[in-house]
Structures are given as C-alpha cells and as structure tokens.
C-alpha positions in Angstrom: 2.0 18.1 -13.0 5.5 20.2 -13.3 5.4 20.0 -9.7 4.3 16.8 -9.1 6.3 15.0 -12.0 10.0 15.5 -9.8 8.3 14.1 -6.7 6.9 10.9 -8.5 10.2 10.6 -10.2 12.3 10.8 -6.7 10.6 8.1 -5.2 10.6 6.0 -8.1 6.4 5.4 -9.0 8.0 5.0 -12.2 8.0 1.4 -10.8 4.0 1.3 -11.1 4.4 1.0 -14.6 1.0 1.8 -16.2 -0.5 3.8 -13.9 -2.6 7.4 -13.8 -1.9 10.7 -11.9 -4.8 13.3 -12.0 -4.7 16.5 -10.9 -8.3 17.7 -9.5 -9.4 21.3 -9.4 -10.0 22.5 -6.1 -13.4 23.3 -6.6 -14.4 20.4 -7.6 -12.2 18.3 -5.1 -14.7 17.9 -2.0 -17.5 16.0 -4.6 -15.0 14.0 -6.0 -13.7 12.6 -2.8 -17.8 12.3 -1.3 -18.6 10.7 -4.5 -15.6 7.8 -4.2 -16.5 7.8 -0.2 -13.2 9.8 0.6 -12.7 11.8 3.4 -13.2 15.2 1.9 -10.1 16.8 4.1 -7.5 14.4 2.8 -5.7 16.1 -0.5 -5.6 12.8 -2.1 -6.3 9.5 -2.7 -5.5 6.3 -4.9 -8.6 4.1 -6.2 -6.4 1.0 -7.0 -8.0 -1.4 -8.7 -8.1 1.1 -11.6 -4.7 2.0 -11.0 -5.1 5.5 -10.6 -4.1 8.6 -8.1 -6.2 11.9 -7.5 -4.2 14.6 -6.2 -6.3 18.2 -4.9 -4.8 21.2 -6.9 -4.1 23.2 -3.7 -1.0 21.0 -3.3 0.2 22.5 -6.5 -1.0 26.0 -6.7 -1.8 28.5 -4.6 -5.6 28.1 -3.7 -5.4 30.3 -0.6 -8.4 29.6 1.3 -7.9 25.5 1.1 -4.3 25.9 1.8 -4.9 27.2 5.1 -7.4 24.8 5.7 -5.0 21.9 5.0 -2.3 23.6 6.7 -3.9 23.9 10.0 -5.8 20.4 9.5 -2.5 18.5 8.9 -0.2 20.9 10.5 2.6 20.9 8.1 3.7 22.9 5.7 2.5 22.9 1.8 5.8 21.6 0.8 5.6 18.8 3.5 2.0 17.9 3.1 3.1 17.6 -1.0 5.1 15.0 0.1 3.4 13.2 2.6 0.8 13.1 0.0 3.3 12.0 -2.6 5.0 9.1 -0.6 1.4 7.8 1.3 -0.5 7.4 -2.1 2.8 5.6 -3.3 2.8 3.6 -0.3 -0.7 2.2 -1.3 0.6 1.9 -5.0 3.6 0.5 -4.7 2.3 -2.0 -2.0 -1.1 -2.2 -3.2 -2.0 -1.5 0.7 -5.3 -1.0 1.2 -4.9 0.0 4.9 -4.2 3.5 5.6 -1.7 3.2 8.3 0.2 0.5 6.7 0.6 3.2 3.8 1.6 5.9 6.4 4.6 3.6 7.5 5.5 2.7 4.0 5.6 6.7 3.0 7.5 7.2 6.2 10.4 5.0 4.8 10.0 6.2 1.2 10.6 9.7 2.4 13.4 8.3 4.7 14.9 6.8 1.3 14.2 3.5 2.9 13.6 0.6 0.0 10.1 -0.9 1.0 9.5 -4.2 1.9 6.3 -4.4 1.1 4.1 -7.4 3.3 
C-alpha cells in the first residue's frame, strides 16, 4: 500500500471519502476475480456498491511470472499499467460509472490532470 498510497493521493480518491483499497495476493487473484465474475487478466477491479477497490499484488511487487503476463497482455509498462489501473478504478469511483469505457475516458483525463466532469 506504500506504493499505492502516493498514487491514490495524486489523483485525489481522497474525495471518495469512506472507501476501501485491498491489496490481493497474486495467488489468489485469478479466484477472486472468477468468483466476483471479473475478467481474470485485468489487475483490478472496483465492486461499488460496497465501495471497495481490489488491486492484484503484481502491480506492487515483483511477481515475475504475472508481470510478464500483464506486460505483454496490456502492453505497457508496470509503472504505466499501475496507473492506468490507478486512474480507471478511480474513474468508476469517483463517477460511480459502471461502464468500462466511460471509466477508461475518465482515467484518461485524471492522468491528463483533467478535473472530471462526471455525466
């Protein structure tokens, strides 16, 4: 959460108010995401309604095999997919945007340093 703690605090999920970041294990990351009907490749996700945000270890810390995995699946960086990760699950959040590319744009302009206007 050292890592992820400067991220949330840059683009302000401070804002959210009362809200829960959990940092998964690796391991255990592909039954947690089959288990809330995830798709297992994505390194996080945001179940809203209970106002909480999962993100996968491997974003974090150096789980080798699963970093080249996302690596070549996204095909960007660790530190960029950190923040992609960062911003999109913020752009549900902060919205509460239940559509996937709606959060993408929203991300898009938080990493941009846009201030969202949320529809």
């Amino acid at each position: 959460m050292a890592i992820l703690r400067p991220l949330l605090d840059k683009y302000e999920a401070a804002r959210l108010g009362d809200w829960t970041w959990v940092l998964v294990k690796s391991e255990d990351w592909k039954a947690l995401q089959v288990a809330h009907r995830m798709d297992p490749g994505s390194p996080a996700f945001s179940v809203l309604d209970r106002r909480e945000t999962f993100f996968e270890e491997a974003l974090v810390n150096p789980v080798t095999e699963r970093r080249i995995e996302l690596v070549r699946q996204w095909r960007v960086g660790m530190d960029d997919l950190l923040k992609l990760a960062v911003t999109h699950e913020l752009g549900h959040a902060l919205c509460n945007e239940k559509n996937e590319k709606k959060a993408d744009i929203y991300g898009e302009e938080l990493r941009k340093g846009v201030t969202l206007a949320c529809k």
